[in-house]
C-alpha positions in Angstrom: 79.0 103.0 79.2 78.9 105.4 82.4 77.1 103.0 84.1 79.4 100.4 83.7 82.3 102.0 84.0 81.0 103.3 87.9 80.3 99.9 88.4 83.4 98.9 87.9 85.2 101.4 89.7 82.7 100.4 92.8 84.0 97.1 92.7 87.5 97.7 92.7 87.6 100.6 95.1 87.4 98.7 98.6 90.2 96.2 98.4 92.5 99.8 97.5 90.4 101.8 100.1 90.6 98.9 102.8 92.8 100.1 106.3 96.1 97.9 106.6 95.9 95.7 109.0 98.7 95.9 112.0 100.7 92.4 111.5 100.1 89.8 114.1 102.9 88.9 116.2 104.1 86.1 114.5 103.7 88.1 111.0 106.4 90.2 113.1 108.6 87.5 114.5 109.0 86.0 110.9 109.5 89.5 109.4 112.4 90.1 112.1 113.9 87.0 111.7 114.1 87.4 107.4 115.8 90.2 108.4 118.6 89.3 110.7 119.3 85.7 108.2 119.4 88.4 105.5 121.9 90.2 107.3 123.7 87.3 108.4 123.7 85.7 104.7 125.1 89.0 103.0 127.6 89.6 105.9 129.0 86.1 105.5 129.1 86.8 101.2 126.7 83.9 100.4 125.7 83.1 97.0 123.4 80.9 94.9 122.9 77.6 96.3 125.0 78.3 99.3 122.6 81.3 100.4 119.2 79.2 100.0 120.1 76.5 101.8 121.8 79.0 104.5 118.4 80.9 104.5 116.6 77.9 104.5 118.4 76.7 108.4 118.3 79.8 109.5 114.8 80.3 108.7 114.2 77.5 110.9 116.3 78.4 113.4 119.2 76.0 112.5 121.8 77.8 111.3 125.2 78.1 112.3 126.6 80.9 115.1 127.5 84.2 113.2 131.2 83.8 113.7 131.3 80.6 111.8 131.9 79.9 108.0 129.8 77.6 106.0 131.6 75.1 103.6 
């Protein structure tokens, strides 16, 4: 039972013992621009339907300028 149980703990203790890795730069860019369409969405006071599909363009990179209202 001992024996088992230490085997067990062997096998799960390097995934949880493993050193994060630093994000790659485009891990980054995507992170930072999640961000700022987050921003944007909540400042603008989208909802629902309206917010996915305003995440989704700006996710791409085609979403409208900040000043503007979505219909």
């Amino acid at each position: 039972m001992l024996l088992r149980l230490l085997a067990l703990l062997l096998l799960l203790a390097p995934p949880a013992l493993a050193e994060r890795r630093a994000p790659t730069p485009a891990q980054q860019a995507q992170h930072e621009r999640m961000r700022a369409c987050n921003a944007d969405a909540r400042s603008r006071n989208l909802a629902g339907e309206g917010r996915k599909g305003f995440m989704r363009e700006c996710l791409r990179g085609q979403a409208p300028a900040a000043g503007t209202q979505r219909n």
